[in-house]
TORLUMKOL-726656 format. One record per residue (C-alpha): residue in three letters; chain; x, y, z. Coordinates in pm, whole numbers, plus 50000, padded with zeros to 5 digits. Layout:
# residues N
- ALA	A	X	Y	Z
...
This chain:
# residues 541
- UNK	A	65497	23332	29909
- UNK	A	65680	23052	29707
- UNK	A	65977	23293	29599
- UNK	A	66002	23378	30007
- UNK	A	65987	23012	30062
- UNK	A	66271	22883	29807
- UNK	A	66466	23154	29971
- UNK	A	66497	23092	30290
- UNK	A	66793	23128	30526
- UNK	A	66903	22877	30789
- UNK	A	67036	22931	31102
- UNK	A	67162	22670	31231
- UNK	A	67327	22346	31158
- UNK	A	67127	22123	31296
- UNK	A	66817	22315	31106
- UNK	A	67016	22302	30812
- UNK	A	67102	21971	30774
- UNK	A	66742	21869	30822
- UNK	A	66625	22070	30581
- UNK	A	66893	21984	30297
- UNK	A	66827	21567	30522
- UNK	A	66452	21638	30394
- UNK	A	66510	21734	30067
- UNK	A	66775	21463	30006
- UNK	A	66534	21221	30130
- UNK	A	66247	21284	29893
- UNK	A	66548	21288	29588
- UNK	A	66630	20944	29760
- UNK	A	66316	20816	29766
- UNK	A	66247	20911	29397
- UNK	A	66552	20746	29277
- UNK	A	66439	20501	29472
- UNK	A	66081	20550	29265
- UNK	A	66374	20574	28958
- UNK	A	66524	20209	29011
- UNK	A	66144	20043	29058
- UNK	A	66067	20179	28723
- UNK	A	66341	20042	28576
- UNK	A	66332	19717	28692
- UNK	A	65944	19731	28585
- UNK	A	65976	19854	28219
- UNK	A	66335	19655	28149
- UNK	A	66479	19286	28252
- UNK	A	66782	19257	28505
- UNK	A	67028	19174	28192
- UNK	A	66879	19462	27978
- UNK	A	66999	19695	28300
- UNK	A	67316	19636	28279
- UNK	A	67371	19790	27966
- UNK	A	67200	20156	28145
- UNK	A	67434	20127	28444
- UNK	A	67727	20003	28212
- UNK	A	67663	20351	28050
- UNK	A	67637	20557	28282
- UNK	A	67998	20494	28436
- UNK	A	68152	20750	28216
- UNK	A	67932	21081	28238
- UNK	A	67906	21016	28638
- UNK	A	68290	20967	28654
- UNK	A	68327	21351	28470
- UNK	A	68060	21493	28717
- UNK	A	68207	21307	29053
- UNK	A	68540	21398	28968
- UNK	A	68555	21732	28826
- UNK	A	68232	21885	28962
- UNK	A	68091	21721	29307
- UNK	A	68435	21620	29344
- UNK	A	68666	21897	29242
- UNK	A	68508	22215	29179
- UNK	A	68234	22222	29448
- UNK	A	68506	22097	29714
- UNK	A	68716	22367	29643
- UNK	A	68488	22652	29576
- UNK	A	68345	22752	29898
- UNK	A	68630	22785	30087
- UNK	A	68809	23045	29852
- UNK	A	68486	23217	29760
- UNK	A	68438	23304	30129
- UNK	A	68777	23473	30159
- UNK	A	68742	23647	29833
- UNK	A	68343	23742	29909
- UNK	A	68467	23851	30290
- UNK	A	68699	24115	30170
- UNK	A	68544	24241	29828
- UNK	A	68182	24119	29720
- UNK	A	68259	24256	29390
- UNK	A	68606	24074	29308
- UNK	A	68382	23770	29459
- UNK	A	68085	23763	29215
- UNK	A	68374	23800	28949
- UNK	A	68585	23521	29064
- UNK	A	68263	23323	29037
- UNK	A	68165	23395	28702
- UNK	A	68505	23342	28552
- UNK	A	68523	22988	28727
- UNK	A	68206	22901	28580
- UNK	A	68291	23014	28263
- UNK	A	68651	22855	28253
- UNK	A	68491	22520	28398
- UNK	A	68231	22471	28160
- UNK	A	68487	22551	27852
- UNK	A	68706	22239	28028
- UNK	A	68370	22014	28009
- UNK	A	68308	22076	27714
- UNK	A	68660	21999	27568
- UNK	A	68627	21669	27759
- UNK	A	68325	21553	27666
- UNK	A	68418	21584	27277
- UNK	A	68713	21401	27305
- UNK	A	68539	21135	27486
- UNK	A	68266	21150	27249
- UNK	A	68528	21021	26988
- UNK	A	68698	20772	27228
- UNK	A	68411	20612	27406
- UNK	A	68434	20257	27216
- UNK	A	68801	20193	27369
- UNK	A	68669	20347	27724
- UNK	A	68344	20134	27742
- UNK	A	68592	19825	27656
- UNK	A	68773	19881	27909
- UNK	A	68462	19963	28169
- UNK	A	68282	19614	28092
- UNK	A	68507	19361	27894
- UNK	A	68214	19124	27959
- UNK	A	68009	19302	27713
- UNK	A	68022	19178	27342
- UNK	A	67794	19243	27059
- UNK	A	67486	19428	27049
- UNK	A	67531	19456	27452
- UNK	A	67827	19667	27331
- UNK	A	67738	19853	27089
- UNK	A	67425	20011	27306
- UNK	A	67642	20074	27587
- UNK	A	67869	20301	27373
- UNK	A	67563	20455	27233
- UNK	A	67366	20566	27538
- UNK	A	67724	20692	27715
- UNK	A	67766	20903	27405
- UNK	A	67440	21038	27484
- UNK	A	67441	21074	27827
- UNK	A	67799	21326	27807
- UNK	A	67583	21610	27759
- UNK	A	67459	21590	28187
- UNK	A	67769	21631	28297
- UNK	A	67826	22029	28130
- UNK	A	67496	22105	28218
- UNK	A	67572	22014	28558
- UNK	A	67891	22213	28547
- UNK	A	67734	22491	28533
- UNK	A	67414	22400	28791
- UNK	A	67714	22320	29072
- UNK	A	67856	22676	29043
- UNK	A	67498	22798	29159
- UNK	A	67501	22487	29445
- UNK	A	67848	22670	29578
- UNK	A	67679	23001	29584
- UNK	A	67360	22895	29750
- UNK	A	67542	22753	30017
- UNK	A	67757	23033	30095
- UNK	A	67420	23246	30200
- UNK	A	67255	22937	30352
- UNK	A	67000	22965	30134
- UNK	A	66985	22545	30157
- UNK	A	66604	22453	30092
- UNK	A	66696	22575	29682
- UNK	A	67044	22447	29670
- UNK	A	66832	22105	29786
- UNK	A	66561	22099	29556
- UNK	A	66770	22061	29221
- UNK	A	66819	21691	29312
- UNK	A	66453	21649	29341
- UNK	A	66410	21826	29006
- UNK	A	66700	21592	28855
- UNK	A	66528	21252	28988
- UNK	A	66211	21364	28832
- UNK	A	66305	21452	28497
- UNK	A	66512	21081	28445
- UNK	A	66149	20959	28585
- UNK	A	65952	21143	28353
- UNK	A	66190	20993	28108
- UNK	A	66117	20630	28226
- UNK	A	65812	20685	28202
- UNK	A	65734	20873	27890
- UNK	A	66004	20795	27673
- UNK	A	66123	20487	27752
- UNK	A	65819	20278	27588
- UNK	A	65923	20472	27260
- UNK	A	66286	20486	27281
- UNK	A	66414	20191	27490
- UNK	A	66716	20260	27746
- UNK	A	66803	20600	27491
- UNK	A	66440	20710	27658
- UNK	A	66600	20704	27987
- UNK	A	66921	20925	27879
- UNK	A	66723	21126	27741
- UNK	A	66523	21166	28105
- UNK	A	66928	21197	28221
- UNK	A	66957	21510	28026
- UNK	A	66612	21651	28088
- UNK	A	66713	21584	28447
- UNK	A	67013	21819	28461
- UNK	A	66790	22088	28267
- UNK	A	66573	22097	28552
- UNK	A	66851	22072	28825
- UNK	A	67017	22413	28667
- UNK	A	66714	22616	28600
- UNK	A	66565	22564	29010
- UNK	A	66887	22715	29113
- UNK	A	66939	23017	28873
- UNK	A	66652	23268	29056
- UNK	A	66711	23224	29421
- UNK	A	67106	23247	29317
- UNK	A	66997	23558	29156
- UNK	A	66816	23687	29426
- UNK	A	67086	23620	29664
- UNK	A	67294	23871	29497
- UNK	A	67456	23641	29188
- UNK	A	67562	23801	28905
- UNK	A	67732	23674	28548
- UNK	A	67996	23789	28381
- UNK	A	68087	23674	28037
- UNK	A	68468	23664	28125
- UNK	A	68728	23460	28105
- UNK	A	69043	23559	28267
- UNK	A	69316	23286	28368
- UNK	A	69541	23530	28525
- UNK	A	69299	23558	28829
- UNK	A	69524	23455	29153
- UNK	A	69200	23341	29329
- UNK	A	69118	23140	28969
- UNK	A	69448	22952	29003
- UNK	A	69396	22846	29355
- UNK	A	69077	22689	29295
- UNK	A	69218	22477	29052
- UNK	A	69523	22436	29207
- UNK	A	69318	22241	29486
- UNK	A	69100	22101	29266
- UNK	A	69429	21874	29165
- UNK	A	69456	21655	29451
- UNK	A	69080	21689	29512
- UNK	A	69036	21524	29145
- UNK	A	69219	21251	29246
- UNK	A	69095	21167	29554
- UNK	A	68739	21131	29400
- UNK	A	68868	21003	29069
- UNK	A	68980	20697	29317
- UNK	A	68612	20663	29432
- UNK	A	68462	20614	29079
- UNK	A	68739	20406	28933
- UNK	A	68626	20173	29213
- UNK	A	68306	20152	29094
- UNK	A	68424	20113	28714
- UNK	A	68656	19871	28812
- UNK	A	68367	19685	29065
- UNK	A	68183	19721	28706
- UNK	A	68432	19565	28474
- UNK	A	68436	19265	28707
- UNK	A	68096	19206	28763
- UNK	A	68064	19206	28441
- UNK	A	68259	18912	28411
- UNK	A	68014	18740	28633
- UNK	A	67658	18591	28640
- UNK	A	67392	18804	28390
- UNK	A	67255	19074	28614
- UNK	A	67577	19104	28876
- UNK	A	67584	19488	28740
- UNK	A	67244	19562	28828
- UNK	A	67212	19379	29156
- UNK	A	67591	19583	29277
- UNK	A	67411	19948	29153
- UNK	A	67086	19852	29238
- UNK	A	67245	19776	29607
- UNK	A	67504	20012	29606
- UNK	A	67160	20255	29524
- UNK	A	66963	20171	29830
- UNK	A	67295	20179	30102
- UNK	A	67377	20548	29949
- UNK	A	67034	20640	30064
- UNK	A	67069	20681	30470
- UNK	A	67454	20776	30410
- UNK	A	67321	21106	30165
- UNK	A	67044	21160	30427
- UNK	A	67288	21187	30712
- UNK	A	67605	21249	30614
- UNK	A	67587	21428	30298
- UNK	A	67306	21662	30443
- UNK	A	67527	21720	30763
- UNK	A	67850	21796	30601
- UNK	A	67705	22013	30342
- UNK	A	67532	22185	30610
- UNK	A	67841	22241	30825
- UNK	A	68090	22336	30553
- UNK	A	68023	22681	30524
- UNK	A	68014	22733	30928
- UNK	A	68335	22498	30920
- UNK	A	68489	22744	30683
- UNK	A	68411	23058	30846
- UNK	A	68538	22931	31179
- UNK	A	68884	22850	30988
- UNK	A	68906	23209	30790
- UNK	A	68819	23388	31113
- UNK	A	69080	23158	31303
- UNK	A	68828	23041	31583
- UNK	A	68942	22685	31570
- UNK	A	68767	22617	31929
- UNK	A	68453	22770	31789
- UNK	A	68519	22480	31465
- UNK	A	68625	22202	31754
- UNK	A	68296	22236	31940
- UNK	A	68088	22274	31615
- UNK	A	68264	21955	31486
- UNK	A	68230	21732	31799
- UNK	A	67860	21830	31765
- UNK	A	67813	21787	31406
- UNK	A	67990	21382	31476
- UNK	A	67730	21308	31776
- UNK	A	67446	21398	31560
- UNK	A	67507	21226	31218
- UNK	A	67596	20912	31456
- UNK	A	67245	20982	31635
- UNK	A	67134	20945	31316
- UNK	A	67362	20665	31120
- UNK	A	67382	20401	31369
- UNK	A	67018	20289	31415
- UNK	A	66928	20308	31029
- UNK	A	67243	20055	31047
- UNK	A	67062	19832	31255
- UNK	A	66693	19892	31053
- UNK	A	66862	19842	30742
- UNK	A	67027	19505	30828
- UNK	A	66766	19353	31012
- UNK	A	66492	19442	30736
- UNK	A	66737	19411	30434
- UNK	A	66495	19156	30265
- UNK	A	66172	19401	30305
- UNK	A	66321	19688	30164
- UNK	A	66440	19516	29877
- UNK	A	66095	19409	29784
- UNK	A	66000	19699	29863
- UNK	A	66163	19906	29631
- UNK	A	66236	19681	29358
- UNK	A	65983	19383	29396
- UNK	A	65822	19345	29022
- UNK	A	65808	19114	28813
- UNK	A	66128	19134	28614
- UNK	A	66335	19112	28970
- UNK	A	66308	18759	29079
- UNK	A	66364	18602	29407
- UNK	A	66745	18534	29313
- UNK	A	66797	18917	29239
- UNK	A	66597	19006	29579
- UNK	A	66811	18809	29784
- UNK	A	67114	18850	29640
- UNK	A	67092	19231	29612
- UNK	A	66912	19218	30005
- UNK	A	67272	19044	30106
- UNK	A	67486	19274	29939
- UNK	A	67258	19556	30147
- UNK	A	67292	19424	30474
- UNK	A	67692	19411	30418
- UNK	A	67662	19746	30325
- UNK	A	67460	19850	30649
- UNK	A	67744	19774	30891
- UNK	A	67982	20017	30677
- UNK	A	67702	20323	30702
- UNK	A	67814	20483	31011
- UNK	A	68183	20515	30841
- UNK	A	68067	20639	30516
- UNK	A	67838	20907	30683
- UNK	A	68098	21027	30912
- UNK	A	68368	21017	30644
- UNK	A	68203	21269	30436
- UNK	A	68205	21533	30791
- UNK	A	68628	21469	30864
- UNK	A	68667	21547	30425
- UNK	A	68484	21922	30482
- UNK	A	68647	21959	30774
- UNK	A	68994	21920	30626
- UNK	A	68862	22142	30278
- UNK	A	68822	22417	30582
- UNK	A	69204	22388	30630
- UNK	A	69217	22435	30219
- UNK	A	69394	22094	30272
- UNK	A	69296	21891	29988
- UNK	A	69600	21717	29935
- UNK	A	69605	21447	30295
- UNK	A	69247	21279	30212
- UNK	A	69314	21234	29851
- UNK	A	69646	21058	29975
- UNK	A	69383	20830	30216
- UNK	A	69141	20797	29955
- UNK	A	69387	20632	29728
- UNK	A	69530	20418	29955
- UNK	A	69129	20320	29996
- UNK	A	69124	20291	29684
- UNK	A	69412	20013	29599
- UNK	A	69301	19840	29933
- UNK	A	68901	19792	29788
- UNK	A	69022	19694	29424
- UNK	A	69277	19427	29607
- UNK	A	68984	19314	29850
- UNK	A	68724	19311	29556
- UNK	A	68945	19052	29348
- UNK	A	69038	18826	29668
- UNK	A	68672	18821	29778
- UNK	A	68557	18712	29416
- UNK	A	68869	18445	29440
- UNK	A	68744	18335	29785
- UNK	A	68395	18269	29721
- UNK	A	68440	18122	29381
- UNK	A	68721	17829	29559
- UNK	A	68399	17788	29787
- UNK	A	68488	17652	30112
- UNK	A	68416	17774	30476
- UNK	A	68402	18132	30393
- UNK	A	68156	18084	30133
- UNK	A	67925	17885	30324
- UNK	A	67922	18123	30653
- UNK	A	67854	18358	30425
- UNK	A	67546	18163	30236
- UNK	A	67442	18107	30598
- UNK	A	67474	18459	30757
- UNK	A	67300	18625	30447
- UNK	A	67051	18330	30392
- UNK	A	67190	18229	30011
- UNK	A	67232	17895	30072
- UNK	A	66977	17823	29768
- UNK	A	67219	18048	29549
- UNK	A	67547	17883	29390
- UNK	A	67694	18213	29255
- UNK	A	67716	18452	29539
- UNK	A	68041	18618	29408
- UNK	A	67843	18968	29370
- UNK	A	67817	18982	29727
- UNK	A	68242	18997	29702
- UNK	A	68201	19377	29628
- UNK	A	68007	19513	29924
- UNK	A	68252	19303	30080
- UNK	A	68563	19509	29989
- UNK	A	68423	19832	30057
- UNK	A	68318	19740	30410
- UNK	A	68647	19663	30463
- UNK	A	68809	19981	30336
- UNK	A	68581	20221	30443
- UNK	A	68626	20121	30766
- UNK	A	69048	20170	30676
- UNK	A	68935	20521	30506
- UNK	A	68818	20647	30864
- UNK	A	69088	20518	31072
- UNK	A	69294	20665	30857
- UNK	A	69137	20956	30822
- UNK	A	69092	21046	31215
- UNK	A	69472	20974	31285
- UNK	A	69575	21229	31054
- UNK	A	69354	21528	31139
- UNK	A	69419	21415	31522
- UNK	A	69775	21539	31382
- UNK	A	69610	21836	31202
- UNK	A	69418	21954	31512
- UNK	A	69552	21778	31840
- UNK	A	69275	21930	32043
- UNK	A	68958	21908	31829
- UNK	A	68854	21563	31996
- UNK	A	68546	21575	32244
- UNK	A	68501	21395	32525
- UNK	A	68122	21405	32437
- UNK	A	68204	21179	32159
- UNK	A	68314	20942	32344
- UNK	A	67957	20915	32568
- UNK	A	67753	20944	32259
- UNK	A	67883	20654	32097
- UNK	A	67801	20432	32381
- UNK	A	67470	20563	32421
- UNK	A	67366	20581	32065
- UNK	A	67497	20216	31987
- UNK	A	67329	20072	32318
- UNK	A	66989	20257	32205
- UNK	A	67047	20114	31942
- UNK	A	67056	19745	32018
- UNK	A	66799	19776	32233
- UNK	A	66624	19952	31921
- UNK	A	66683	19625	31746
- UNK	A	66568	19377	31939
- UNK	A	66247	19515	31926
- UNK	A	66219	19548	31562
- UNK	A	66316	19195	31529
- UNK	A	66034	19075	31765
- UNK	A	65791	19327	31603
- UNK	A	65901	19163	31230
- UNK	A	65889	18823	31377
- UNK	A	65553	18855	31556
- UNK	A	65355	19030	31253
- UNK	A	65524	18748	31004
- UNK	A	65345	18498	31202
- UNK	A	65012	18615	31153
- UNK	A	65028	18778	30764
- UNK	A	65246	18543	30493
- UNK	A	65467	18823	30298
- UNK	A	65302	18710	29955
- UNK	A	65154	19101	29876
- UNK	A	65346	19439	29856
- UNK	A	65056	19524	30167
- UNK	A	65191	19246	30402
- UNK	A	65560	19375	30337
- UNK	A	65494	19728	30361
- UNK	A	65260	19697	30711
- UNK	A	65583	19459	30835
- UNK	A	65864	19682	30713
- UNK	A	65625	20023	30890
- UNK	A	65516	19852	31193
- UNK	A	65870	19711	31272
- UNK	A	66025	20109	31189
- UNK	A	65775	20245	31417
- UNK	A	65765	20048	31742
- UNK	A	66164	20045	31684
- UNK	A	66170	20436	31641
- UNK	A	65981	20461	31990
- UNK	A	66160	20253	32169
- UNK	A	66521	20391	32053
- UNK	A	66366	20741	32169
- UNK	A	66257	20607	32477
- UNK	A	66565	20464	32558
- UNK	A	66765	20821	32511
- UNK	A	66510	20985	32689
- UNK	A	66611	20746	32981
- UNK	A	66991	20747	32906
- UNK	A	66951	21126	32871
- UNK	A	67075	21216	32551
- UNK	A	67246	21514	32490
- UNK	A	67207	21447	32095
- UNK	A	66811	21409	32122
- UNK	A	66766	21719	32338
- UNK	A	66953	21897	32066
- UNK	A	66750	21802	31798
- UNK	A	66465	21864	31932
- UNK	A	66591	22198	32033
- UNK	A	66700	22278	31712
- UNK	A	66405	22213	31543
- UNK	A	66160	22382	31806
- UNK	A	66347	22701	31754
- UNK	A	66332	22749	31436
């Protein structure tokens, strides 16, 4: 029963993406579990130092891995698997094989050059501050070739749909860094918690080795760099590697300066940055990893209105979706917050300040959810070379924004106080950490714009008119969505004072709820071609 379970086969997009939207939400929610813990067992200041660390190993494994090799994969595995299931199984063993050599080789050399590199990441740091950082980011280098070898499986998963394992490994990685927390830590310190890391990625390969098995995967203990299809995939891995390289230097370099800043700016930006990546994952990620291997076909078999019409779709629904968590998110910033990370160790500065940089992050959700859709859809093209152009231009324009924002609100002035007034901080002096949410707002918002014009030029007829209609549905269910949650909050904070973790959770639920019905409701009335194919969707299957 459980092995028919972890390998089941979707159907449909829609089905997929709730399944992988399910499974991504329970990883979510235990990172989420993940951050409470480690505000509980270590101060704000102490944090920094974890976070600090971590820069390095999660810049190998965005980059190379997530970035790079699982971008590229799919694409050129279908071709290869389409004509020859032998030569594909091959080409998949030797890219394992070649990739986790190239980790490896990495990892070493950064082993050896991580005191210059964490110098660089946080030039704030000094001391024993310093020397931990260096330590635990040594320690932590061994995730990302474990995890080299785990994303191969991912890629192969998803070709045969088989989604609910390819979505459990997250889970499995979220609860090993937990047991880590929890176990460890008390003995260890922050090493306990790399040591979770690494116990993590364990558990995130092993989940996906039998139902890869079972779906027909088999090793080869080969290397051979003459393979055509071998030098494709990393021939698009380039540009791939340095589109996402551009999205983690942006953190490292949002790092290095907030480490400049107030004690605990690091943790508040992660901690923040944390909590926003949690609808975008749920919607986005689990939407365009559900829709890349349909994408793909569509493009090998040259059915481009076949990928048109799935595309349109695949944009109504993760809007559906994105836009009123937007609204939820901003209007009960504060709640979540406390929520999630209200112990003692996070004070009332942290909460709010961390709460603001979350409801600047809300209004960019809808743009980094429907980012993530237009990037698979151009991998379906094998085009990895236009985003990465975008993504650096994204790139230079957030570093820019993230300096002038930190200038802006440091000269005080009228920016700073509408901003201490829109985000309630007017009891805070140094705000600057709210400077980084700032700059990626703005350049997210670029990323898209940018991003639509040029596959508009890729594919002049893959626009929808239905896109069109479902915006201005989904964003007027929306509002009406959140008026309702803002009475609802309003009326239940008049009759409970938000003094227990009960009185925030019954405001945060009660508010979600009655706002859930009436943004249902009010597609039901508009009707909503998005919610009947949901529903649809779902029923079916």
């Amino acid at each position: 029963m459980i092995k028919k379970i972890i390998n089941l086969q979707s159907k449909t997009i829609t089905f997929s993406a709730a399944l992988i939207a399910f499974s991504i939400g329970v990883s979510a929610v235990l990172g989420l579990l993940r951050d409470r813990l480690l505000v509980t067992h270590f101060p704000v200041g102490e944090l920094d130092v974890y976070f600090a660390a971590f820069r390095i190993p999660d810049f190998i494994y965005g980059i190379l891995i997530t970035g790079g090799i699982v971008a590229v994969f799919l694409p050129v595995f279908s071709s290869v698997f389409e004509k020859s299931k032998e030569e594909g199984l091959k080409l998949a063993s030797n890219i394992m094989n070649v990739l986790l050599v190239v980790l490896f080789l990495i990892c070493v050399v950064l082993f050896f050059i991580t005191p210059f590199v964490v110098k660089f990441i946080v030039p704030g740091f000094s001391g024993e501050e310093l020397k931990e950082t260096i330590f635990l980011t040594r320690l932590m280098l061994a995730s990302p070739i474990i995890l080299g070898a785990s994303s191969l499986f991912s890629g192969f998963l998803q070709y045969f749909e088989r989604f609910l394992a390819y979505s459990l490994a997250p889970i499995f990685y979220n609860i090993g860094i937990i047991l880590g927390i929890i176990f460890l830590a008390p003995h260890f310190g922050l090493a306990g918690v790399a040591y979770g890391v690494i116990f993590g990625a364990f558990l995130h390969l092993l989940v996906q080795i039998p139902p890869a098995y079972s779906a027909g995967f088999s090793y080869k203990p080969f290397i051979d760099l003459k393979q055509k299809e071998l030098r494709k995939v990393f021939f698009l891995m380039i540009p791939r590697i340095i589109g996402q390289a551009s999205a983690k230097i942006n953190i490292i370099v949002i790092t290095a300066l907030a480490s400049l800043l107030t004690t605990g700016s690091v943790s508040i930006f992660n901690l923040a940055n944390n909590l926003q990546s949690f609808p975008i994952r749920i919607v986005g990620v689990a939407f365009a990893v559900a829709a890349f291997p349909a994408f793909s076909r569509s493009i090998a078999q040259k059915q481009k209105k076949q990928f048109a019409e799935s595309f349109s779709k695949v944009i109504c629904q993760v809007l559906f979706f994105i836009i009123p968590a937007s609204v939820i998110v901003f209007l009960l910033r504060a709640h979540i917050v406390r929520l999630v990370l209200g112990v003692e160790n996070f004070g009332w500065r942290e909460t709010q300040l961390t709460a603001a940089c979350l409801g600047i992050f809300s209004f960019a959700f809808f743009a980094g959810a429907v980012i993530h859709i237009i990037v698979r859809a151009f991998f379906s093209f094998q085009d990895t070379k236009t985003p990465v152009v975008i993504s650096l231009f994204a790139m230079g324009t957030n570093i820019i924004l993230a300096f002038f924002f930190v200038w802006i609100i440091q000269s005080g002035g009228v920016f700073n106080d509408f901003l201490s007034l829109v985000l309630r901080l007017e009891s805070i002096k140094e705000i600057e950490v709210v400077a980084f949410p700032l700059s990626i707002f703005v350049s997210s918002i670029l990323h898209l714009i940018l991003l639509i014009h040029f596959f508009k030029k890729k594919m002049v007829d893959f626009y929808n008119p239905r896109i069109k209609s479902c915006v201005i549905r989904t964003v007027f269910a929306s509002l009406a969505m959140g008026v309702f949650v803002y009475i609802t909050r309003i009326f239940i904070e008049s009759i409970f004072h938000l003094t227990t973790f009960f009185a925030v959770l019954l405001t945060t639920s009660i508010s979600v709820l009655v706002g859930g019905v009436m943004y249902f409701l009010v597609l039901k009335l508009v009707n909503s071609l998005e919610l009947k194919e949901v529903i649809s969707s779902l029923r079916v299957r």
